[in-house]
DRENLO-535345 format. One record per atom (N, C-alpha, C): residue in three letters; x, y, z; residue number from 1; chain. Coordinates in steps of 0.02 Angstrom, whole numbers, plus 50000, padded with zeros to 5 digits. Each point is the difference from the previous one (the first is absolute). Layout:
DRENLO-535345
node type = Ala&xx = X&yy = Y&zz = Z&seq = NUM&mol = A
...
***
This chain:
DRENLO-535345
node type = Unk&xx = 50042&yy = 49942&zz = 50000&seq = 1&mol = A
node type = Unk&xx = 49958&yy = 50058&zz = 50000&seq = 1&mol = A
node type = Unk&xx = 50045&yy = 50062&zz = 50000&seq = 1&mol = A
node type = Unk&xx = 49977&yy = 50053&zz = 49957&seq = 2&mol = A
node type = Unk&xx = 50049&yy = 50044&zz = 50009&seq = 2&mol = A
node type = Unk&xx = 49945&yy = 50061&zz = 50018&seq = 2&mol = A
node type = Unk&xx = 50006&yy = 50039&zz = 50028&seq = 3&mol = A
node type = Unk&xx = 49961&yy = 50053&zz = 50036&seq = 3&mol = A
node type = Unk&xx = 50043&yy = 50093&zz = 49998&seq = 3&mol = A
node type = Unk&xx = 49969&yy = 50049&zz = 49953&seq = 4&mol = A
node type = Unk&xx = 50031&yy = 50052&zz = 49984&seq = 4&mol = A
node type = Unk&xx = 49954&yy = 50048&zz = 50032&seq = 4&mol = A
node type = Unk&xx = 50024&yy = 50054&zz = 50033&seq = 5&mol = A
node type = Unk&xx = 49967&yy = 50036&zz = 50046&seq = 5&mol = A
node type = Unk&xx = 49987&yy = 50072&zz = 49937&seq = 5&mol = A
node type = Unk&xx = 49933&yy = 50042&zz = 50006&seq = 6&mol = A
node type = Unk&xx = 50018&yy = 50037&zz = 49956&seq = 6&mol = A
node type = Unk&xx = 49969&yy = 50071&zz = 50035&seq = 6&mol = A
node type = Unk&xx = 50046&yy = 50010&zz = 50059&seq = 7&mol = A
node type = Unk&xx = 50011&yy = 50057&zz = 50026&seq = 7&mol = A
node type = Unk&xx = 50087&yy = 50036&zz = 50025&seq = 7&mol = A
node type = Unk&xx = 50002&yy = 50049&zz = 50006&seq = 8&mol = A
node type = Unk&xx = 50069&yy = 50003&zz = 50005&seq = 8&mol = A
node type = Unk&xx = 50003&yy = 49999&zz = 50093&seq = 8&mol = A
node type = Unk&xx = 49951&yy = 50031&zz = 50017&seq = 9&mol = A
node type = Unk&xx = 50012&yy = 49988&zz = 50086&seq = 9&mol = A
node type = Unk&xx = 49924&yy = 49964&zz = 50047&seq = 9&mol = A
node type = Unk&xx = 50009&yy = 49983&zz = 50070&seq = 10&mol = A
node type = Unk&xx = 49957&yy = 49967&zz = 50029&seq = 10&mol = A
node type = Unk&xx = 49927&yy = 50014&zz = 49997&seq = 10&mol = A
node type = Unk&xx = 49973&yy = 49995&zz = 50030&seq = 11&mol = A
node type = Unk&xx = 49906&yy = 50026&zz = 50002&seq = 11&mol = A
node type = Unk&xx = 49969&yy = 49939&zz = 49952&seq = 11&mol = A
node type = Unk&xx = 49922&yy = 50022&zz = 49970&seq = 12&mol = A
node type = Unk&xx = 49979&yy = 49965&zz = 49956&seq = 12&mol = A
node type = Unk&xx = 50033&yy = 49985&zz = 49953&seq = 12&mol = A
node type = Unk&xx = 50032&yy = 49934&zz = 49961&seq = 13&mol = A
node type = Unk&xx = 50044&yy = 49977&zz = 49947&seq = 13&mol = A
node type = Unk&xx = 49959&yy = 49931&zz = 49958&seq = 13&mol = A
node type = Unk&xx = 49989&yy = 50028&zz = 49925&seq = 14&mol = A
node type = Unk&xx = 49987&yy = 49951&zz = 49981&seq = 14&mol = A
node type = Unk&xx = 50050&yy = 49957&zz = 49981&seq = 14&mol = A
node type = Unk&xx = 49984&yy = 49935&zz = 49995&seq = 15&mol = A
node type = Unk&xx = 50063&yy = 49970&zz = 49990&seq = 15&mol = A
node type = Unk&xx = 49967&yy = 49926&zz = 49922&seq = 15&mol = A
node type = Unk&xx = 50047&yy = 49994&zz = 49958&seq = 16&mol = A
node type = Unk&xx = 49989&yy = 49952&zz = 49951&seq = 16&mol = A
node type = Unk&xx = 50028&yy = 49920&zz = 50027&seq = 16&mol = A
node type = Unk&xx = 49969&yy = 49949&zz = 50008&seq = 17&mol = A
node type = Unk&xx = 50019&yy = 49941&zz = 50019&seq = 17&mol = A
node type = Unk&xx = 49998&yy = 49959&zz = 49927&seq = 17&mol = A
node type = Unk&xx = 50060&yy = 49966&zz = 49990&seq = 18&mol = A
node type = Unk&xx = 49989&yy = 49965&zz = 49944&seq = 18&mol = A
node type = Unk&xx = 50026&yy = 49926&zz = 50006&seq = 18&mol = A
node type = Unk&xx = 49953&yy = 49939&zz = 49986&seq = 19&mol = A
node type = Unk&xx = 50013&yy = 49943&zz = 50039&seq = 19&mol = A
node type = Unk&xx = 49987&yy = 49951&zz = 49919&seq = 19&mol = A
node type = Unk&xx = 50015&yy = 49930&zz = 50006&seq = 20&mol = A
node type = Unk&xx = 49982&yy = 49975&zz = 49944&seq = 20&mol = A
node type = Unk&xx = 49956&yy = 49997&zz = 49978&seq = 20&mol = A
node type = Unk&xx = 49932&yy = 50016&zz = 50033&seq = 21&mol = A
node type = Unk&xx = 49937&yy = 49981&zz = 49984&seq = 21&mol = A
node type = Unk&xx = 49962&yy = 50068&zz = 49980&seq = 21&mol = A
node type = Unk&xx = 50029&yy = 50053&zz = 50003&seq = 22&mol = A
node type = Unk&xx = 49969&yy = 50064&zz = 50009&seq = 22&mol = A
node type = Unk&xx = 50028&yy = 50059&zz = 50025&seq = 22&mol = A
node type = Unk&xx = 49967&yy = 50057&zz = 49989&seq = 23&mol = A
node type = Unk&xx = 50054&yy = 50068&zz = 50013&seq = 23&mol = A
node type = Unk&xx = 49929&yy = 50037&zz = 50057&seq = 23&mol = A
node type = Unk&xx = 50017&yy = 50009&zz = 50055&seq = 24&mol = A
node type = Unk&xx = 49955&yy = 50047&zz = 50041&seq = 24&mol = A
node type = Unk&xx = 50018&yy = 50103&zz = 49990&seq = 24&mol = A
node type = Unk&xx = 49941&yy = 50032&zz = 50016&seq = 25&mol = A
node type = Unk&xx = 50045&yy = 50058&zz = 49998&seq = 25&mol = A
node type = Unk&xx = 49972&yy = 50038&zz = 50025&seq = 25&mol = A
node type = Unk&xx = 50018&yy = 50039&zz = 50055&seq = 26&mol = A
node type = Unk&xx = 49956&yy = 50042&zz = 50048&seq = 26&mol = A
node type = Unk&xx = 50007&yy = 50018&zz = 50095&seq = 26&mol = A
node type = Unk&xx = 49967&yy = 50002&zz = 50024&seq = 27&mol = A
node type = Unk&xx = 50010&yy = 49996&zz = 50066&seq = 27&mol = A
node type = Unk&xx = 49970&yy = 49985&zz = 50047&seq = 27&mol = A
node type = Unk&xx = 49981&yy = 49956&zz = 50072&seq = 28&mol = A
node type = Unk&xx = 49948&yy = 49964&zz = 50047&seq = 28&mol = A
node type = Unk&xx = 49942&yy = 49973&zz = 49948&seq = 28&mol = A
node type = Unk&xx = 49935&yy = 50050&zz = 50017&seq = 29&mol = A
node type = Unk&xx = 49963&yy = 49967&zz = 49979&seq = 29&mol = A
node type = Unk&xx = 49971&yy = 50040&zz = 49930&seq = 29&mol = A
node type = Unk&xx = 50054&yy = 50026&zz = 49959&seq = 30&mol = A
node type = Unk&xx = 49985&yy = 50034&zz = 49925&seq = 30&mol = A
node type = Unk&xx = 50066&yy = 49973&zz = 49972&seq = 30&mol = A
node type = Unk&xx = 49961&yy = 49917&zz = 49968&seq = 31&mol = A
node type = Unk&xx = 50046&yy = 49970&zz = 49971&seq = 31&mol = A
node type = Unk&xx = 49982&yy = 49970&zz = 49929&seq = 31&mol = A
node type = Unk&xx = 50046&yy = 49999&zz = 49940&seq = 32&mol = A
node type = Unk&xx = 49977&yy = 49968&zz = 49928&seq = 32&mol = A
node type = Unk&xx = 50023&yy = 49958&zz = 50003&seq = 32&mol = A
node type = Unk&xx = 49960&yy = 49925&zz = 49982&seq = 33&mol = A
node type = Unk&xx = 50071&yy = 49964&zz = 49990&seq = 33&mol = A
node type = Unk&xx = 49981&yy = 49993&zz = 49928&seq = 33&mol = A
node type = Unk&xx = 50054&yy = 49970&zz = 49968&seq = 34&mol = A
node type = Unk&xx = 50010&yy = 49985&zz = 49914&seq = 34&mol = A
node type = Unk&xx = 50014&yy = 49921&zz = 50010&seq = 34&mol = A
node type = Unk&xx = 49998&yy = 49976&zz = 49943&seq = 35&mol = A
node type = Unk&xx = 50003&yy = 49928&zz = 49974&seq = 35&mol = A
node type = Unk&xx = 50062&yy = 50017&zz = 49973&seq = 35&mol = A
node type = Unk&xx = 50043&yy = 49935&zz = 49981&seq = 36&mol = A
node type = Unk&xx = 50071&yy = 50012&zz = 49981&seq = 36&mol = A
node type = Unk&xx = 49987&yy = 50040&zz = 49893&seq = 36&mol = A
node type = Unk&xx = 49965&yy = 49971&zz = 49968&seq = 37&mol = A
node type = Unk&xx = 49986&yy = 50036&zz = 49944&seq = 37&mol = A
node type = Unk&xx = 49955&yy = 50069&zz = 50019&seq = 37&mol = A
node type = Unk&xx = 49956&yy = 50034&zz = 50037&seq = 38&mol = A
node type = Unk&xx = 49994&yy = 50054&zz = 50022&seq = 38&mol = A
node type = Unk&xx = 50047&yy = 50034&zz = 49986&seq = 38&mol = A
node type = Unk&xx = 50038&yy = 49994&zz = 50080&seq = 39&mol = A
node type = Unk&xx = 50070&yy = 50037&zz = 49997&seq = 39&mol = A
node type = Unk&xx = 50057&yy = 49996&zz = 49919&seq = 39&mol = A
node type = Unk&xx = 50000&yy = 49960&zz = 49973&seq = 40&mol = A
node type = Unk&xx = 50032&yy = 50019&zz = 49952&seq = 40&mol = A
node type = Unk&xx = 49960&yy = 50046&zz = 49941&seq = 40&mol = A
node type = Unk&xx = 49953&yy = 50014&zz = 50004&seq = 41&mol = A
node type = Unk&xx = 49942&yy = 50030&zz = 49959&seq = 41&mol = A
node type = Unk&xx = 50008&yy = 50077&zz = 50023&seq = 41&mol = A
node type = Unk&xx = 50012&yy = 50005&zz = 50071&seq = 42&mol = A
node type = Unk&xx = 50007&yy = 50074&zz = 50024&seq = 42&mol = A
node type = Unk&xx = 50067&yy = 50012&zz = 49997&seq = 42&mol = A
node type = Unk&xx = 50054&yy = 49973&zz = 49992&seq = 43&mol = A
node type = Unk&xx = 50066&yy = 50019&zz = 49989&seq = 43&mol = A
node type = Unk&xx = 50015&yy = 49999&zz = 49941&seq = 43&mol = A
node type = Unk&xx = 49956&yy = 49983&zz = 49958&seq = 44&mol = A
node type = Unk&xx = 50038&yy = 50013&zz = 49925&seq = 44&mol = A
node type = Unk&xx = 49967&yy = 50089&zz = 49983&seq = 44&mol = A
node type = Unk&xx = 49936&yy = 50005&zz = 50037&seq = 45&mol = A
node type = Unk&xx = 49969&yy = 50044&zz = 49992&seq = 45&mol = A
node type = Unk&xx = 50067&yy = 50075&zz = 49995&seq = 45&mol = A
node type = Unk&xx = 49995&yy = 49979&zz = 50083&seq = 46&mol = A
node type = Unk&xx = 50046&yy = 50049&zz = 50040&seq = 46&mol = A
node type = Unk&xx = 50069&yy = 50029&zz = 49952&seq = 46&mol = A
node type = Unk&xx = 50024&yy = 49949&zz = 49980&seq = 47&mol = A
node type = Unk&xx = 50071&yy = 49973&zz = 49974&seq = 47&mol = A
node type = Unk&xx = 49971&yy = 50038&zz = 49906&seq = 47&mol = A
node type = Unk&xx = 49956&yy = 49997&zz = 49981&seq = 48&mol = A
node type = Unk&xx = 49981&yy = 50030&zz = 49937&seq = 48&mol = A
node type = Unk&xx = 49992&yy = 50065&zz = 49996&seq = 48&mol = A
node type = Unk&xx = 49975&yy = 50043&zz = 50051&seq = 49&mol = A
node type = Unk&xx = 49986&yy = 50056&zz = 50037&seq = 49&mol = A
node type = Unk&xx = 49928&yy = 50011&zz = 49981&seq = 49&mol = A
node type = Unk&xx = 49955&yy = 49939&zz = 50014&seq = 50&mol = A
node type = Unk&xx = 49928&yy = 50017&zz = 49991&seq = 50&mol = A
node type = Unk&xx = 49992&yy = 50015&zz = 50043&seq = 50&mol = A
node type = Unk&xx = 50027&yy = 49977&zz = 50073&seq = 51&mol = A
node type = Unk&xx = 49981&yy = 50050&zz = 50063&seq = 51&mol = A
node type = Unk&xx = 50027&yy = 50025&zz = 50032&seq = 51&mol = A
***
């Protein structure tokens, strides 16, 4: 599992969890999870600059 924090300091932090089965992304109880083709569907997005 690899887990990337995407704040630069403490307080509320969402954080991306990415495991074999799936990518989570969010924080307590405001969470997405993705399916492993999901997540590759939103990173090509990202990575194309559709978003």
């Amino acid at each position: 599992m690899k887990i990337v924090t995407l704040c630069k300091e403490g307080g509320c932090c969402p954080v991306v969890r990415i495991t074999d089965d799936g990518v989570e992304i969010g924080e307590k109880d405001n969470i997405c999870a993705l399916k492993k083709d999901e997540w590759e569907v939103l990173k090509k997005k990202i990575l194309d600059g559709e978003l």
